[in-house]
C-alpha positions in Angstrom: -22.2 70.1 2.3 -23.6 70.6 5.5 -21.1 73.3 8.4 -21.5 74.2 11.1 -23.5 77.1 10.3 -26.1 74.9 8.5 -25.9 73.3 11.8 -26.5 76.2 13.7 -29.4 76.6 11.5 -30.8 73.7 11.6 -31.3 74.1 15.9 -32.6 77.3 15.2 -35.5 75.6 13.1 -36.2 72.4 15.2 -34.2 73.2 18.6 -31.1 72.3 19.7 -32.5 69.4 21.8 -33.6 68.0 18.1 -30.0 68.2 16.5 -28.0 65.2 17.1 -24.3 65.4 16.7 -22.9 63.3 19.1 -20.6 59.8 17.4 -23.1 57.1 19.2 -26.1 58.8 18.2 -24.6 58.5 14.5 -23.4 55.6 15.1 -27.2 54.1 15.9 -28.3 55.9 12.5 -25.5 54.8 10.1 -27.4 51.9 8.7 -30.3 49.6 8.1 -31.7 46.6 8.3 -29.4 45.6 4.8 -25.9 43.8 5.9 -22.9 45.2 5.0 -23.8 49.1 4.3 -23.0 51.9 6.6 -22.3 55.3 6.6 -22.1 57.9 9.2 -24.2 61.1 8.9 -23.3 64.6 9.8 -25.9 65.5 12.2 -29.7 63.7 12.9 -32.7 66.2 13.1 -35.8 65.9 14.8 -38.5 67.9 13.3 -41.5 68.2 14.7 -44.0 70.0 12.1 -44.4 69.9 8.8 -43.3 73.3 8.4 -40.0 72.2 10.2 -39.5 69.8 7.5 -39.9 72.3 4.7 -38.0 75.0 6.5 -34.7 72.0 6.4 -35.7 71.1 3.0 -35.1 74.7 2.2 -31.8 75.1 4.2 -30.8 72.0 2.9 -31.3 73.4 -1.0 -29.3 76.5 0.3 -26.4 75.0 1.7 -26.5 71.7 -0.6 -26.4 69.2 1.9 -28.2 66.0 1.5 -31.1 64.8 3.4 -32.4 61.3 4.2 -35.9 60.6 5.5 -35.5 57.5 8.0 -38.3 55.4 10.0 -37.1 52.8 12.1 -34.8 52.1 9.6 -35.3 48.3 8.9 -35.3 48.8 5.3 -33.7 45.7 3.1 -32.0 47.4 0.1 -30.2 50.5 2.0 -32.9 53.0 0.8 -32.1 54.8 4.6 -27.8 54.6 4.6 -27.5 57.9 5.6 -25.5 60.1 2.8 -22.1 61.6 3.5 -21.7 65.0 4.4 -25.9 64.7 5.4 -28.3 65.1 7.4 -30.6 62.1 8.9 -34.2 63.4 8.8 -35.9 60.8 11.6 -39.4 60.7 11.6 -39.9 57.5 14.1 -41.1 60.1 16.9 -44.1 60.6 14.5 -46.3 58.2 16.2 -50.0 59.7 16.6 -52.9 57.8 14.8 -54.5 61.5 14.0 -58.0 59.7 13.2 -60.2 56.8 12.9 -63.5 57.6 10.5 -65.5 54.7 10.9 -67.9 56.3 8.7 -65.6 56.7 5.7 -63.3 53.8 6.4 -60.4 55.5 6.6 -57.2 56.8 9.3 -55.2 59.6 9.8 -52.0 58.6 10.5 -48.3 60.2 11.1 -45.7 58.4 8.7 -43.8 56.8 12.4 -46.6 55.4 13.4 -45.7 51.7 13.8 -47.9 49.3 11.4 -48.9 46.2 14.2 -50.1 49.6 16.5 -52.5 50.6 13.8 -54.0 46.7 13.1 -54.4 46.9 16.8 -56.4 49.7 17.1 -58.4 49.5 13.9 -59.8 45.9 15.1 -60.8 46.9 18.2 -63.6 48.7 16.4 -64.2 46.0 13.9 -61.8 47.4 11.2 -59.0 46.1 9.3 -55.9 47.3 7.2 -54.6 44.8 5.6 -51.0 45.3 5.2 -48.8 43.5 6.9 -44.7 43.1 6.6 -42.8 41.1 8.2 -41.5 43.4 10.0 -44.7 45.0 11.5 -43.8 45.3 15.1 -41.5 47.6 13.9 -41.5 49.0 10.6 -43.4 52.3 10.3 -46.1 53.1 8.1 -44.2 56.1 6.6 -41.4 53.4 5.3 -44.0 50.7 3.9 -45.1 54.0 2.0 -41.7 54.5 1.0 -40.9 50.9 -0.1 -44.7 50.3 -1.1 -44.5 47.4 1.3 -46.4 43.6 1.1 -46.9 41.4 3.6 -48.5 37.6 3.9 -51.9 39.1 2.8 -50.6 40.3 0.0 -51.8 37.6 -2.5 -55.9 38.4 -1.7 -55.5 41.8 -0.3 -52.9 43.6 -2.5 -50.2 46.1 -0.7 -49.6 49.4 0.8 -50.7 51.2 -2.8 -53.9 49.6 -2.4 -54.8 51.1 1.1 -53.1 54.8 0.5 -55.9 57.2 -0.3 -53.8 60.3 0.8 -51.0 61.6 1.2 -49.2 65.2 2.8 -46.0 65.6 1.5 -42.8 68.1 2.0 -41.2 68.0 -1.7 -37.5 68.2 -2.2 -37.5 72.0 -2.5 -40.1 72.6 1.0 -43.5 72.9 -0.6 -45.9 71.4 1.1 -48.5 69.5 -0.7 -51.8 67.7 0.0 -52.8 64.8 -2.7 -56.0 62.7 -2.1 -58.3 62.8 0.3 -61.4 60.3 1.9 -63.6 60.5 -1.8 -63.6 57.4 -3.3 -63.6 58.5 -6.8 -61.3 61.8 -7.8 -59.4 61.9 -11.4 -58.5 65.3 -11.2 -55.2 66.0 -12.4 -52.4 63.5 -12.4 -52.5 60.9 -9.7 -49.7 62.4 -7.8 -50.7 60.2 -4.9 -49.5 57.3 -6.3 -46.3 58.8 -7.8 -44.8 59.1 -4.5 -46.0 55.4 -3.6 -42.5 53.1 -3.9 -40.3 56.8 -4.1 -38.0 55.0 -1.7 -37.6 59.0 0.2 -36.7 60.4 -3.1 -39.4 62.3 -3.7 -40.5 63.7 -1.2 -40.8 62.8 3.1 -44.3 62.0 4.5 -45.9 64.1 7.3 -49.3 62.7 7.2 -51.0 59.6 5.6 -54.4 58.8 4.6 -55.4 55.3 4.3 -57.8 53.1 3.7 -59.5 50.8 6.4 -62.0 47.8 5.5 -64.7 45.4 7.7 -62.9 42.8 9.5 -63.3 39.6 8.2 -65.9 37.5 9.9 -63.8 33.9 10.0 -60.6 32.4 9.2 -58.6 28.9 8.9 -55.6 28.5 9.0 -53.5 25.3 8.1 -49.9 23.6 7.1 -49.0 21.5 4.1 -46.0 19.3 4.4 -44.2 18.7 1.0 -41.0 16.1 0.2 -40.2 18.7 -3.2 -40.1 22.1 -3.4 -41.3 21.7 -6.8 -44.5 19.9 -5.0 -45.4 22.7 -3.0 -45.0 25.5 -6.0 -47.2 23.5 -8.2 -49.7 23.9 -5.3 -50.0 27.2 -5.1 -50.7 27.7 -9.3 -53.1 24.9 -8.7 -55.1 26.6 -6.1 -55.2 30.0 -8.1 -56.2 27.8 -11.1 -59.0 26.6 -9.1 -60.6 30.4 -8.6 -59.4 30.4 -4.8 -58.0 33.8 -3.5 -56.5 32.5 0.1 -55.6 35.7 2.5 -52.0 34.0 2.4 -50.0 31.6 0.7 -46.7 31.2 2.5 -43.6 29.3 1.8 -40.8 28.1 3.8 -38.5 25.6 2.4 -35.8 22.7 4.3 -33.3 25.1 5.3 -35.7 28.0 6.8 -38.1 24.9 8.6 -35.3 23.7 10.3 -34.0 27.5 11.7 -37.6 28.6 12.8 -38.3 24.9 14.6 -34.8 25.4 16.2 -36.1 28.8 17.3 -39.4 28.5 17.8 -40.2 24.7 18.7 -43.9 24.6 17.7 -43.4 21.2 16.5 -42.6 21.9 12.8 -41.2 18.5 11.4 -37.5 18.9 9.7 -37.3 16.3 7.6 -39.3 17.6 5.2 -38.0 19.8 2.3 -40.6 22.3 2.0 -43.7 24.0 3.9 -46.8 26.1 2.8 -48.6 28.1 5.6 -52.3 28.9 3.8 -55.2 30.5 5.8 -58.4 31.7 3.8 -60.8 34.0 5.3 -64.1 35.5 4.7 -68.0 34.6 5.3 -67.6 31.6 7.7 -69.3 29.4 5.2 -67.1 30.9 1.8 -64.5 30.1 3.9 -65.3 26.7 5.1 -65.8 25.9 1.3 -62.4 27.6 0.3 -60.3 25.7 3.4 -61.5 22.1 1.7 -60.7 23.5 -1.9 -57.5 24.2 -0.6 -56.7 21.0 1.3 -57.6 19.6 -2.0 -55.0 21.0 -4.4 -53.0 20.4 -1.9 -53.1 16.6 -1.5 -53.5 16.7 -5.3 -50.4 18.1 -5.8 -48.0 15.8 -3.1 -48.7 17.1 0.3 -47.9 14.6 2.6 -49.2 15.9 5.5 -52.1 19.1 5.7 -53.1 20.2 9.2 -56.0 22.8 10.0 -55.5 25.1 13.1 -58.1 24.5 15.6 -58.1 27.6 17.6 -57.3 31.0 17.0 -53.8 31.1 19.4 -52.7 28.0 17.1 -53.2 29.7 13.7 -51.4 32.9 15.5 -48.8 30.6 16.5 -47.8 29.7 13.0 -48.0 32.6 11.9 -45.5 34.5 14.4 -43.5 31.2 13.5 -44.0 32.2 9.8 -42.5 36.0 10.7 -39.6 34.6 12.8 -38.1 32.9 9.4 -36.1 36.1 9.5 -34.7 35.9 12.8 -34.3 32.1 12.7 -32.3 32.2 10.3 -30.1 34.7 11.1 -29.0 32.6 14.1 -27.4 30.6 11.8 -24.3 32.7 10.3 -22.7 35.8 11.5 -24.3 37.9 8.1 -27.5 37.3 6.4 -28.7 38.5 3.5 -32.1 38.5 3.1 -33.0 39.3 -0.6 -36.6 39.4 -2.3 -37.5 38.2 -6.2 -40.8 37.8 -7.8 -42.5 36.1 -10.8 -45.1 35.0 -12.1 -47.5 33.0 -9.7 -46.9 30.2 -12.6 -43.1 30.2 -12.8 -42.9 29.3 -8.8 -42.0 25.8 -8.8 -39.2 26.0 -11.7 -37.4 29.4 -9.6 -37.4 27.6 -6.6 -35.7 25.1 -8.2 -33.3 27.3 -9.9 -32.5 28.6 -6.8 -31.3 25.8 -5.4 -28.8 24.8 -8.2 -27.8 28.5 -8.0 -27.1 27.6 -4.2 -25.2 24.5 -4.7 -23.3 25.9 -8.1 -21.3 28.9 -5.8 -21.1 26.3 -2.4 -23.8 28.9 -0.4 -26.3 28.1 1.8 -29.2 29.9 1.4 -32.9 29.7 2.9 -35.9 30.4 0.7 -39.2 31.6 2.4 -41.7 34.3 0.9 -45.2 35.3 -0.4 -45.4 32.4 -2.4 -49.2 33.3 -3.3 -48.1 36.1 -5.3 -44.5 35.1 -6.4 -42.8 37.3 -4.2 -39.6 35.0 -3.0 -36.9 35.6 0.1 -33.8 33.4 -0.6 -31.9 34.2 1.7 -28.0 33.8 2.2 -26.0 32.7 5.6 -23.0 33.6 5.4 -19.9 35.6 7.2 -18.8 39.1 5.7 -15.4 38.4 7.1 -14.6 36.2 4.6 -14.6 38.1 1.3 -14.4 34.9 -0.9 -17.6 33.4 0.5 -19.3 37.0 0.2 -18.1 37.4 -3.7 -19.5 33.7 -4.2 -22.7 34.9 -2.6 -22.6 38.1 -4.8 -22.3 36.1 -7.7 -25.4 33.6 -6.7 -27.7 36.6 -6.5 -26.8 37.9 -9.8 -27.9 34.9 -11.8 -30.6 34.5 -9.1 -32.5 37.9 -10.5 -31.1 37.0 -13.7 -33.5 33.9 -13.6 -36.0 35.9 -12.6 -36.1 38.7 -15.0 -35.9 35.7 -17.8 -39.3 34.4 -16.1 -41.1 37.2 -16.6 -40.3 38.3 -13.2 -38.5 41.6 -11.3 -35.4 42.0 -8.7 -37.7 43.2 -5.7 -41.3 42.9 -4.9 -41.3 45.0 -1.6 -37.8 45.6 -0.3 -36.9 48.3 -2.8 -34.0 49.1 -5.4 -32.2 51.1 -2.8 -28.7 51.3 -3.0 -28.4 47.8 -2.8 -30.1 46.6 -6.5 -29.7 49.5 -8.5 -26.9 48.3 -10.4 -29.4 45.4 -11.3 -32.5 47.9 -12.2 -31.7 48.2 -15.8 -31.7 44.4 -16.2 -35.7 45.3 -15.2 -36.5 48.3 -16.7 -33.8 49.1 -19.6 -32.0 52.6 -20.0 -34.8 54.4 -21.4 -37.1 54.1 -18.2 -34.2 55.2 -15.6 -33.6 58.3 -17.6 -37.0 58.6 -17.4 -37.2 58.5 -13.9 -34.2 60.8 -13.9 -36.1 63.5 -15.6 -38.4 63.3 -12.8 -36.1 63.4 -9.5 -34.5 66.4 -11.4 -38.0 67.9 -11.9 -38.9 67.5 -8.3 -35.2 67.8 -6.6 -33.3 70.0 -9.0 -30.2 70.1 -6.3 -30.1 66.7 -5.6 -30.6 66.9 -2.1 -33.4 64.6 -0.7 -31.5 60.5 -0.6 -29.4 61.3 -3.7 -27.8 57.9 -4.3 -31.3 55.6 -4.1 -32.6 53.9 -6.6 -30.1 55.1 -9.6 -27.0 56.9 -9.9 -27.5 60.9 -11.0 -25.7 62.1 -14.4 
């Protein structure tokens, strides 16, 4: 556990000025972006170096106190609740973009590095990562790492894995190790690379990150398809993927979530609708003006009522910020919001969503569904009030047939946010025994003392 002489230690390695003790700072630092889990830590530390970070790793293996790696710390699934008797390890100060290689297509990065700043400064020299969470005025490129984040291009252009081609890492124990690098081919040895991809801070904390950067794409569309059933609108999205179009995003939004962003918002969404599909394709600007009429095809085929193309760049931002406010909308609605994250297969959309909403109306719960609906990846989301423990136990209940209905489609209980603290008890369900005393084997491999965000993802033995 950590003392006051691991505390005295711990200035001696990053500076005094770096060692947090004082109740608001912990405060700040006690939880996430998941409702309803907190915990204050014993001290936050600033390192600086990557030989800071091994040097607490080490201390922290000495003294056994535990040691959680924290971004910005809007994580969904509590994968950054600090640890009692801990230490917060925050890594938000590490903001330099290290490198841009426009010859290799690839950045340099420090793991605080905030994931909008690095889209900004890749396209001003015609480059493009991908990636992009919800979140990503905020959220840190070290914690997408973590949480192997998606985003609304997701569906065409994969996730964070996809774009990670190098990683340096401070293990549980302080060694430092480099894995990757800028060639584009390299099978030697095991892929660690990717083994720390999704860790959720378990394996290992990030110091620097490698990743891959592609041309921009030439064109875009953008456009909205209105839908009476949420049914309608799922079918739509098998139906374009059946037709051999890749669209950069397939968004959903259903009643309940329209209504909250128009509220907030006011872009002239209507709200009598019960469902919503943002779709923008992009590419060659004649591929893409072949895919946008494909699109508005299956679209009309399968019940839109209504499909509207952006005509100008600041509109098609417009919905899309619109899109990323679903979030924030709908957390104006109910003191606590629990935004949770499901995904099957592309084909078993329409039935979920339905599923979902009998789920909703079975435990008397409101709950908003919006998500990545090009590759299955689902929000519903619950408004509620943690005050009153009834409602909350209701809500508790909801979600455990809702990822029970997912798992029986062929499906998993998180496509970005993470197992965290939050799911675990549900990872089994997903996995079975075997696989978690698998991964077992390997945390106590890597972190034979337990020390780096004991807790996440499953319980020790």
């Amino acid at each position: 556990m950590l003392t006051s002489s691991s505390l005295k230690a711990l200035s001696g390695i990053v500076g005094a000025e770096n060692v947090l003790t004082a109740r608001e700072d912990l405060i700040t630092y006690s939880y996430d972006g998941t409702p309803m889990l907190d915990e204050l830590p014993g001290a936050i530390v600033r390192p600086t170096s990557a030989a800071q970070v091994s040097a607490v790793m080490r201390l922290a293996n000495g003294d056994r106190f535990p040691v959680v790696p924290r971004g910005n710390g809007t994580g969904l699934s509590g994968g950054s609740i600090p640890v009692t008797g801990g230490i917060v390890l925050d890594m938000s100060p590490w903001k330099r973009i290290l490198e841009i290689d426009t010859e290799n297509l690839t950045a340099w990065v420090e793991p605080g590095v905030i994931t909008a700043q690095l889209h900004t400064e890749v396209e001003k020299l015609g480059l493009f990562y991908p990636p992009d969470p919800g979140s990503m005025h905020i959220c840190t490129i070290g914690g997408n790492v973590a949480e192997n984040s998606g985003g609304l291009r997701g569906l065409k252009y994969g996730v964070t894995k996809n774009y990670v081609m190098g990683l340096e890492v401070v293990l549980p124990t302080g060694e430092v190790i480099v894995c990757g690098g800028k060639t584009m081919k390299d099978v030697a040895g095991y892929n660690l690379k990717d083994f720390f991809i999704g860790s959720e801070g378990t394996l290992g904390v990030f110091t620097r990150i490698l990743l891959k950067l592609i041309p921009k794409p030439a064109a875009s569309r953008t456009m909205l398809a209105y839908y009476d059933s949420v049914e309608d609108a799922g079918r739509t999205v098998s139906a374009i993927i059946a037709r051999r179009i890749i669209p950069a995003t397939v968004e959903f939004l259903d009643r309940t979530t329209i209504r909250c962003v128009e509220e907030y918002a006011k872009i002239g969404l209507p709200t009598d609708i019960e469902a919503l599909l943002l779709l923008e394709v992009d590419g060659h600007p004649a591929v893409v003006a072949d895919e946008a009429a494909g699109v508005e095809k299956c679209c009309r085929e399968n019940g839109a009522v209504t499909v509207t193309v952006a005509g100008t760049e600041e509109e098609a931002m417009r919905l899309k910020t619109a899109r990323r406010s679903a979030f924030s909308a709908l957390a104006r609605t109910r003191p606590t919001t629990i935004l949770e994250d499901i995904t099957v297969p592309r084909s078993e959309i329409a039935s979920m969503l339905g599923a979902i909403n009998a789920i909703s109306a079975k435990y008397g719960i409101m709950i908003g569904t919006f998500g990545h609906a090009g590759d299955g990846n689902l929000h519903p989301t619950c408004l509620t009030d943690e005050r009153n423990k009834e409602e909350i136990h209701r809500a508790e209940q909801a979600y455990a047939e809702i990822f029970a209905e997912a798992v029986k489609r062929g499906g998993t209980i998180t496509g970005e946010h993470g197992t965290g603290i939050a799911k675990k008890k549900f990872l089994s369900m997903v996995t079975g025994n075997d696989s978690i005393d698998a991964m077992r084997r390997i945390k106590k491999a890597l972190d034979p003392n337990g020390v780096l965000n004991p807790g996440k993802v499953f319980d020790a033995l």
